[in-house]
Backbone bond lengths (Angstrom), bond angles and torsions (degrees), N, CA, C in turn:
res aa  C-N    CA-C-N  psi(-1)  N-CA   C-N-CA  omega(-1)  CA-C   N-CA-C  phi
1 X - - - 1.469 - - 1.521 109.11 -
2 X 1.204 123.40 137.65 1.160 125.56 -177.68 1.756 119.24 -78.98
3 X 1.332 118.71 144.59 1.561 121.20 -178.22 1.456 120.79 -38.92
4 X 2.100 96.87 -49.58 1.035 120.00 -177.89 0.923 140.90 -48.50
5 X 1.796 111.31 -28.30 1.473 123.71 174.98 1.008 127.06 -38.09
6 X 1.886 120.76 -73.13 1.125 122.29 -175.27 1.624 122.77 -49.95
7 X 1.300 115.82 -39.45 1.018 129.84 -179.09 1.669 108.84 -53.73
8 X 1.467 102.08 -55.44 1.489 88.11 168.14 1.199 145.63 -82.52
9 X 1.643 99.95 -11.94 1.451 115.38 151.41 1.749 108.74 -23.65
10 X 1.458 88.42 -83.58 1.341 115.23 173.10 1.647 128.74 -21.34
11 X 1.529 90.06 -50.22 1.460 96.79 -174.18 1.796 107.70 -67.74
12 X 1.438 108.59 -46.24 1.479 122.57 -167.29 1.673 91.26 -57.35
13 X 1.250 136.48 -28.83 1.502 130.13 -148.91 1.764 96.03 -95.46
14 X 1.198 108.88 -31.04 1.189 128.40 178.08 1.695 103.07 -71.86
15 X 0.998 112.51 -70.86 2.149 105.22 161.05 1.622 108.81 -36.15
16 X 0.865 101.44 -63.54 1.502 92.91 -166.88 1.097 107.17 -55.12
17 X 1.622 119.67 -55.84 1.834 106.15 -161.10 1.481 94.65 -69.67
18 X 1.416 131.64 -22.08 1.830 114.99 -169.69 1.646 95.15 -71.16
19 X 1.671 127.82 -30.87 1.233 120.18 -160.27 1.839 100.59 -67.71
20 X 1.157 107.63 -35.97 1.712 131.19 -163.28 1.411 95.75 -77.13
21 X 0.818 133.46 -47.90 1.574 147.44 -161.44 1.623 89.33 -29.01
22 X 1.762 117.71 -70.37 1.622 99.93 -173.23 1.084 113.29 -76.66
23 X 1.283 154.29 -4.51 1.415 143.40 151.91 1.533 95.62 -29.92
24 X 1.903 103.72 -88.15 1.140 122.64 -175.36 1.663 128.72 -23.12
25 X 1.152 95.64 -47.02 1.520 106.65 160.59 1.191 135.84 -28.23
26 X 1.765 86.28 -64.40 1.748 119.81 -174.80 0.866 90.51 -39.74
27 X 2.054 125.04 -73.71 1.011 142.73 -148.06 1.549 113.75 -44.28
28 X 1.077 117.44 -42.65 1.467 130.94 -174.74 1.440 101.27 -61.30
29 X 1.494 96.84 -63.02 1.657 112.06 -148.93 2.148 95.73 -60.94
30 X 1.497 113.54 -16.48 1.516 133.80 -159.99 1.418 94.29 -81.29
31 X 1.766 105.59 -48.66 1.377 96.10 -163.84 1.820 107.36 -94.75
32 X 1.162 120.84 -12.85 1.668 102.98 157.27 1.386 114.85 -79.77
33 X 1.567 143.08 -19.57 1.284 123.87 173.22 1.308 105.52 -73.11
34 X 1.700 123.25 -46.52 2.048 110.48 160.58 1.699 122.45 -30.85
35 X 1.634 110.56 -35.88 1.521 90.14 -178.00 1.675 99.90 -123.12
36 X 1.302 104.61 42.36 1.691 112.61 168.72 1.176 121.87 39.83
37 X 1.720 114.10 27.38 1.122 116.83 -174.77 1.967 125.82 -128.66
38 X 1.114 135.03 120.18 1.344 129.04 -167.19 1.196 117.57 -96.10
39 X 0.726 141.70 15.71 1.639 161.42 -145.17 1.417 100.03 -98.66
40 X 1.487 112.47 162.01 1.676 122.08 178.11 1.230 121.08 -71.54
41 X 2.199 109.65 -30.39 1.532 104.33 157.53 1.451 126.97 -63.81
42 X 1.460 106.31 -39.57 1.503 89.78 -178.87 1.207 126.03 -60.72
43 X 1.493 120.36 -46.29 1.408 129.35 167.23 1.428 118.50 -38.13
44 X 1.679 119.26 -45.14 1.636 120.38 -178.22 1.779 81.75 -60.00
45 X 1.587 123.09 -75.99 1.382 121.76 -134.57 1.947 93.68 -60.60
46 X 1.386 116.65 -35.87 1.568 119.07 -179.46 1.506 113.33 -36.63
47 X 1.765 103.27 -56.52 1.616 124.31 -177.13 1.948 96.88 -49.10
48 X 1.333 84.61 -65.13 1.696 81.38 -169.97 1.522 137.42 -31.98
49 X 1.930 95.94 -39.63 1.375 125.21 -151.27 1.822 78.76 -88.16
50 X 1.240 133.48 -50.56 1.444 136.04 -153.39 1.660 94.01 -71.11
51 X 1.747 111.63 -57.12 1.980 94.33 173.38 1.207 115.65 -63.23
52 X 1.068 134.15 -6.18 1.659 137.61 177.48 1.458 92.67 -72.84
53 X 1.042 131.57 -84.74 1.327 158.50 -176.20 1.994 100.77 -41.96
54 X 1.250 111.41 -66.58 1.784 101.60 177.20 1.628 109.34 -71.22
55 X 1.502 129.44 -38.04 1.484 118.03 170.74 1.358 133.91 -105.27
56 X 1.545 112.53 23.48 1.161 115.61 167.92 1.908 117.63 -100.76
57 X 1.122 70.37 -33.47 1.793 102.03 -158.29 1.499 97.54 -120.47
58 X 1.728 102.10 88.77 1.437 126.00 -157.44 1.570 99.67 -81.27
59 X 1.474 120.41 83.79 1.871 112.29 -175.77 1.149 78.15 -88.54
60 X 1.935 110.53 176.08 0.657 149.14 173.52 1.948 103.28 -65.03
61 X 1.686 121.94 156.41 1.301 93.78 173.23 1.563 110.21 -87.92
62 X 1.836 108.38 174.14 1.091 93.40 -151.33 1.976 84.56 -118.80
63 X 1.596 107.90 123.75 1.160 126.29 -157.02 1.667 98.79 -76.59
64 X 1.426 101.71 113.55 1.799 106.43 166.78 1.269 138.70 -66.20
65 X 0.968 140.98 -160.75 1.282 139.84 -173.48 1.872 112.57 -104.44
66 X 1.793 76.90 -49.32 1.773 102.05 -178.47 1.204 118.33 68.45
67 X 1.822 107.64 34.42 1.031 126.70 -170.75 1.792 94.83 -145.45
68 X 1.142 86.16 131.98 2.111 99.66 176.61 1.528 99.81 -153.75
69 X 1.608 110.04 110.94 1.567 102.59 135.47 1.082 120.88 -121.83
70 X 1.753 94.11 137.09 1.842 117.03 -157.92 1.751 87.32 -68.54
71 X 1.692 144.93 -44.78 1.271 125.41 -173.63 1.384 118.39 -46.63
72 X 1.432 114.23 -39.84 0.907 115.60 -155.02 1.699 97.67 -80.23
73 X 0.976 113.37 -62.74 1.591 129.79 162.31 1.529 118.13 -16.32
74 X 1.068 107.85 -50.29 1.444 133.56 153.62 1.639 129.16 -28.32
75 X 2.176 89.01 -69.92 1.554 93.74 176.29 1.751 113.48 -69.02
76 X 1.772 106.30 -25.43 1.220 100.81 -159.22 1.761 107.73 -72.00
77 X 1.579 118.47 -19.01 1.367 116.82 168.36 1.405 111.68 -59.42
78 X 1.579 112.10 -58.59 1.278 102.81 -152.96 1.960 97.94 -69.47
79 X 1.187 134.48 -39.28 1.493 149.13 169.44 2.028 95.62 -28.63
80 X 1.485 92.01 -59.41 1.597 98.81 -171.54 1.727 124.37 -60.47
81 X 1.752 96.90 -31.69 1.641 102.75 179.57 1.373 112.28 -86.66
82 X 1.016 109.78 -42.68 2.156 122.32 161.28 1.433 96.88 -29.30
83 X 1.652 116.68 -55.59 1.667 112.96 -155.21 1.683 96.25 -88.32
84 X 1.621 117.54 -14.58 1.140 111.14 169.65 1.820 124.12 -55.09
85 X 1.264 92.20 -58.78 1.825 120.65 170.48 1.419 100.82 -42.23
86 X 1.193 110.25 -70.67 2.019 122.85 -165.71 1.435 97.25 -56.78
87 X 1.199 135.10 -58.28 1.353 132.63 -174.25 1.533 114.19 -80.74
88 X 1.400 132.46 17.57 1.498 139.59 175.68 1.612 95.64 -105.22
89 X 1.441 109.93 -47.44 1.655 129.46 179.32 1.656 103.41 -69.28
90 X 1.163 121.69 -36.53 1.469 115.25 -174.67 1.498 98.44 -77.84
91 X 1.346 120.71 -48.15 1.592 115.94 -171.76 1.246 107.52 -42.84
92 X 1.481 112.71 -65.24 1.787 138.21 -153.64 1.641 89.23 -58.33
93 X 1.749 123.67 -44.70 1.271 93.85 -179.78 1.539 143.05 -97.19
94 X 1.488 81.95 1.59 2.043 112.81 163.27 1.721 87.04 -50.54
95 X 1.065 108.55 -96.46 1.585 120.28 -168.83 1.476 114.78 -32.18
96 X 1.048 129.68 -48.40 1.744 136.34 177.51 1.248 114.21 -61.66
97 X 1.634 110.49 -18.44 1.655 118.94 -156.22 1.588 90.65 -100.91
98 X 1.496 105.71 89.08 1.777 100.23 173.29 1.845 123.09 -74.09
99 X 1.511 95.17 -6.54 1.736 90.69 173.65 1.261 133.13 -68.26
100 X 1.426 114.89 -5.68 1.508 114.16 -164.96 2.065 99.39 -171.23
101 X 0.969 91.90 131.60 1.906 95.91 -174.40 1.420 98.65 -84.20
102 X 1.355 126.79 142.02 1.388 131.64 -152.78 1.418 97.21 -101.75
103 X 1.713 144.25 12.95 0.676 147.66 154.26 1.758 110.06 50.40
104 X 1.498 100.84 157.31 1.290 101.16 -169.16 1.767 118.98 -139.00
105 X 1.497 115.94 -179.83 1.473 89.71 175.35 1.602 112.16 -163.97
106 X 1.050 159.95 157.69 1.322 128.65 151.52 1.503 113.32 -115.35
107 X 1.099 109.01 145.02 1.612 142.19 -163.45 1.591 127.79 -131.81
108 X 0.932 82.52 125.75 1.338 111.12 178.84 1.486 136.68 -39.60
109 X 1.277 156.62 142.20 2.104 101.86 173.89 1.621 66.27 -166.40
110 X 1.604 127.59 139.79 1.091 136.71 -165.12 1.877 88.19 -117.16
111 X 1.368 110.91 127.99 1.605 115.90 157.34 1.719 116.32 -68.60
112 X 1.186 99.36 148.17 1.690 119.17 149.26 1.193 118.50 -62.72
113 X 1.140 115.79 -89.37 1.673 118.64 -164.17 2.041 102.46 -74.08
114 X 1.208 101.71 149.61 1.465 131.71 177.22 1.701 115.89 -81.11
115 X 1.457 122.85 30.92 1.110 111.98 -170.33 1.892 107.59 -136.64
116 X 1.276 98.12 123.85 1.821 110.21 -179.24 1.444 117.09 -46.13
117 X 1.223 96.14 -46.54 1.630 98.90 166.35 1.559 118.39 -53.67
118 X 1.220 119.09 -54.30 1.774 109.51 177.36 1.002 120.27 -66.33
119 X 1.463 107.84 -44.31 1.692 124.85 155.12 1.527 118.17 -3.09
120 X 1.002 81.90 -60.09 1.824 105.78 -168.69 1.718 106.78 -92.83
121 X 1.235 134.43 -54.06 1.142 130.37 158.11 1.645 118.45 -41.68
122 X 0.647 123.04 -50.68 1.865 123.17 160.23 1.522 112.94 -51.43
123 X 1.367 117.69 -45.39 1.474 120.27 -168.03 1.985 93.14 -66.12
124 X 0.874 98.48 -54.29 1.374 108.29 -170.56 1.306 139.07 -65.81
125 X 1.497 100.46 -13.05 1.917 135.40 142.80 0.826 116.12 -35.14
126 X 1.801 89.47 -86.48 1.891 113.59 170.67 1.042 96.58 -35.08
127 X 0.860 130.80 -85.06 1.963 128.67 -152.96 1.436 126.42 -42.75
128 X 1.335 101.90 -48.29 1.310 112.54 173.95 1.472 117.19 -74.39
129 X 1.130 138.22 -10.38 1.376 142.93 169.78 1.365 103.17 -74.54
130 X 1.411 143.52 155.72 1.430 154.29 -133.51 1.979 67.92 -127.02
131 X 1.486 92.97 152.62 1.616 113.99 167.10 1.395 109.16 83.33
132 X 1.481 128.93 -26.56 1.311 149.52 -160.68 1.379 125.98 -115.07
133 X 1.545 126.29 109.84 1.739 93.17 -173.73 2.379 89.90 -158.15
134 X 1.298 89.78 121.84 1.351 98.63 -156.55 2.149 86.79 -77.30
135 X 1.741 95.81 136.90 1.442 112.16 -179.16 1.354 121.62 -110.03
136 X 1.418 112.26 -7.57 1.593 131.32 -168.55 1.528 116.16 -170.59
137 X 1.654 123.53 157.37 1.216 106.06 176.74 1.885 80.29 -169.31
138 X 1.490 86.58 135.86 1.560 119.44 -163.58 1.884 91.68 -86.32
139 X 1.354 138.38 80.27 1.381 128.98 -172.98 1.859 112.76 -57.05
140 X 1.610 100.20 -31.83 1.607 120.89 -160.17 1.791 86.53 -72.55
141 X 1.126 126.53 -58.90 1.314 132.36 175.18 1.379 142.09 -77.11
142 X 1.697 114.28 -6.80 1.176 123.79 177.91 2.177 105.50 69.58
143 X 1.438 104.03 33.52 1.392 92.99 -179.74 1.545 87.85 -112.40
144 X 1.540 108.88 151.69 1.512 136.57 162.94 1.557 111.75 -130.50
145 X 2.013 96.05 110.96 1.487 105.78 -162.38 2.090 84.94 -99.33
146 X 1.776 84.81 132.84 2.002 101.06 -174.68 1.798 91.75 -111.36
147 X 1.326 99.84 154.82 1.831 98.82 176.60 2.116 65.40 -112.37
148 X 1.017 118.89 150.29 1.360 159.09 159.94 1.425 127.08 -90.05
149 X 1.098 145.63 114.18 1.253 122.34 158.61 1.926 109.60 -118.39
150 X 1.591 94.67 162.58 1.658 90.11 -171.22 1.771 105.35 98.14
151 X 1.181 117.74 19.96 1.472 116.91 -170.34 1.602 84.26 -112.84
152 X 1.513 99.08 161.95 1.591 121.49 -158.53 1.398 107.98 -148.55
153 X 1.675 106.44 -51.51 1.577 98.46 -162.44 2.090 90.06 -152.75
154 X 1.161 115.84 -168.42 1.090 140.21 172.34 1.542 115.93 -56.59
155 X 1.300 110.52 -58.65 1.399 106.50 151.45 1.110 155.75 -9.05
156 X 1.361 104.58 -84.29 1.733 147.80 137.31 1.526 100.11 -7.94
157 X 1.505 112.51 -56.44 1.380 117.73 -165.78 1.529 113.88 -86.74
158 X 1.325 93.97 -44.18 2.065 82.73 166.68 1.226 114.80 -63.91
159 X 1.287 111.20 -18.84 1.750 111.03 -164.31 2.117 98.17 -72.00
160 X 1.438 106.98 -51.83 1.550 115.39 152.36 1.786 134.40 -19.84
161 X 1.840 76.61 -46.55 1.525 69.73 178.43 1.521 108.74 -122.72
162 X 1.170 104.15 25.90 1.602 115.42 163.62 1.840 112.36 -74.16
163 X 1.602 86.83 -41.66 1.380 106.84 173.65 1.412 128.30 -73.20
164 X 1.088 103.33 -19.05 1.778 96.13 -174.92 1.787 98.21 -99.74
165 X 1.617 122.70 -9.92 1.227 122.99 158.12 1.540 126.18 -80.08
166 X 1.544 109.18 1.69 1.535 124.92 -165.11 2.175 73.29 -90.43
167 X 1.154 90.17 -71.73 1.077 115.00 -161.52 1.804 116.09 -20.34
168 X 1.828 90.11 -65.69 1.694 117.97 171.75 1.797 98.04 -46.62
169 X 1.179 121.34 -48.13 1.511 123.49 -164.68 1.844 116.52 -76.69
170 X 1.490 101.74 -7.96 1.592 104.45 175.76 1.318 95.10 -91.37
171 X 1.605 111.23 -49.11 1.337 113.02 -174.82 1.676 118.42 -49.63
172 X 1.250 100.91 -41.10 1.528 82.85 -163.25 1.957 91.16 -100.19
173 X 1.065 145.43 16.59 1.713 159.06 139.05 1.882 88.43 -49.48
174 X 1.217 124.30 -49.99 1.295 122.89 -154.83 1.833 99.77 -86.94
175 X 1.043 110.22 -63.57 1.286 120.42 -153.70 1.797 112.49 -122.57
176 X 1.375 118.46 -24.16 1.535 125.29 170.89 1.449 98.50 -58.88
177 X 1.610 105.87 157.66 1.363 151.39 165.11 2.104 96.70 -50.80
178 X 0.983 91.16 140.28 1.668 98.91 159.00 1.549 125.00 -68.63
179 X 1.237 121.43 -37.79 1.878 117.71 130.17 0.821 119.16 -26.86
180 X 1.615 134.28 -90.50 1.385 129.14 -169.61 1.812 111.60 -51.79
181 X 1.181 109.12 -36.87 1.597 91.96 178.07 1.782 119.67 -88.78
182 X 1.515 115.84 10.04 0.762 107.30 157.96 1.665 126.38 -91.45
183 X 1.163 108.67 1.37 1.728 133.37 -139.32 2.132 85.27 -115.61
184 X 0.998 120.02 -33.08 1.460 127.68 174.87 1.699 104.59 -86.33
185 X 1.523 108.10 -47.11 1.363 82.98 -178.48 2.040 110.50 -79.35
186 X 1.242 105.81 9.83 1.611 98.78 -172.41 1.965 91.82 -90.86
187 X 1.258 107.85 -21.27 1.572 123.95 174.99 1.308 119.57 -71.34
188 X 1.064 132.67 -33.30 1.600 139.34 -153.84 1.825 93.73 -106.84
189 X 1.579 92.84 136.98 1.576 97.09 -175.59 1.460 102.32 -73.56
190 X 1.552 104.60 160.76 1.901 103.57 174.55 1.178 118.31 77.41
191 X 1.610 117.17 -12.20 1.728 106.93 -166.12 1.320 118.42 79.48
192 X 1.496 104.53 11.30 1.726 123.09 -178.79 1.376 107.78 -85.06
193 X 1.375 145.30 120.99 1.433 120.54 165.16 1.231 108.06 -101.56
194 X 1.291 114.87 25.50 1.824 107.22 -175.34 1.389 97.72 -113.11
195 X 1.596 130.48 118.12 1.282 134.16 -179.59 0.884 140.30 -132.83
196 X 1.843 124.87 91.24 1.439 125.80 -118.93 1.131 127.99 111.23
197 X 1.386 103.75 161.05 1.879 107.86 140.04 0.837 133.40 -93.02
198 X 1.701 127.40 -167.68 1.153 124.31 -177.88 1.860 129.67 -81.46
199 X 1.429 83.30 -5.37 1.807 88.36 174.77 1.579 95.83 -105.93
């Protein structure tokens, strides 16, 4: 057997976990915004739940972009906690507002880019934003079905899925392939890739 082996054992294990590292991250950073909490427990129990989750539960690895810009990354937090606030304030006054039932709906909203990873980073936006909470998602088609509440008319509903394309377009500004962000702006009317607001 050669010396070299282990060593390169070694080395390859060392690629992989640096390649995984922001997955792994995610994982953490995923499971304290699930229990709304930042704290040193959540983070220990987060760590735990993410090696549970990468060495128990043998996925496939999950192929990056190898692309990060921290500005963009940046706007898409502070964009995301703003829509956190606005949509905690919109709920509370749906419910208080006894003149009219804020009615509800679920909708449809078709992605741009072809990739599981954003896929899922979008789903998990939506979700976490108050008013919004994704129930299904079409993988073969790039659809993510949201039940809505606060919907009224036709409007209402493009405005929904104006948003969950605002959404896909920070995400992949932040963390998509230079494909995929060229593939949104070949999508977006005007040469605009921003589509929507921020909720």
């Amino acid at each position: 057997m050669s010396p070299d082996l282990p060593q390169g054992r070694l080395r390859r294990g060392f690629v992989t976990a640096w390649r995984q590292l922001p997955f792994f991250v995610w994982l953490i950073a995923l499971w304290m915004l699930l229990w709304g909490q930042f704290t040193w427990l959540a983070f220990v129990t987060g760590l735990v739940a993410a090696l549970v989750v990468t060495r128990i539960f043998r996925l496939p690895p999950v192929e990056l972009s190898g692309r990060v810009n921290i500005w963009w990354g940046l706007v898409f937090v502070v964009e995301f906690l703003v829509a956190v606030v606005l949509g905690s304030l919109t709920v509370a006054w749906q419910v208080l507002d006894f003149r009219r039932q804020p009615g509800s709906a679920i909708i449809a909203a078709q992605l741009v880019t072809d990739d599981d990873l954003i896929m899922t980073h979008v789903g998990v936006t939506c979700s976490l934003i108050p008013g919004s909470l994704i129930v299904d998602t079409d993988r073969d088609r790039r659809i993510l079905y949201l039940h809505v509440i606060g919907v009224r008319d036709d409007a209402d509903v493009e405005k929904q899925r104006a948003s969950v394309h605002h959404w896909e377009e920070r995400i992949v500004r932040a963390v998509g392939s230079r494909a995929q962000l060229q593939a949104m702006r070949d999508a977006a009317p005007h040469g605009s890739l921003a589509r929507g607001g921020s909720r």
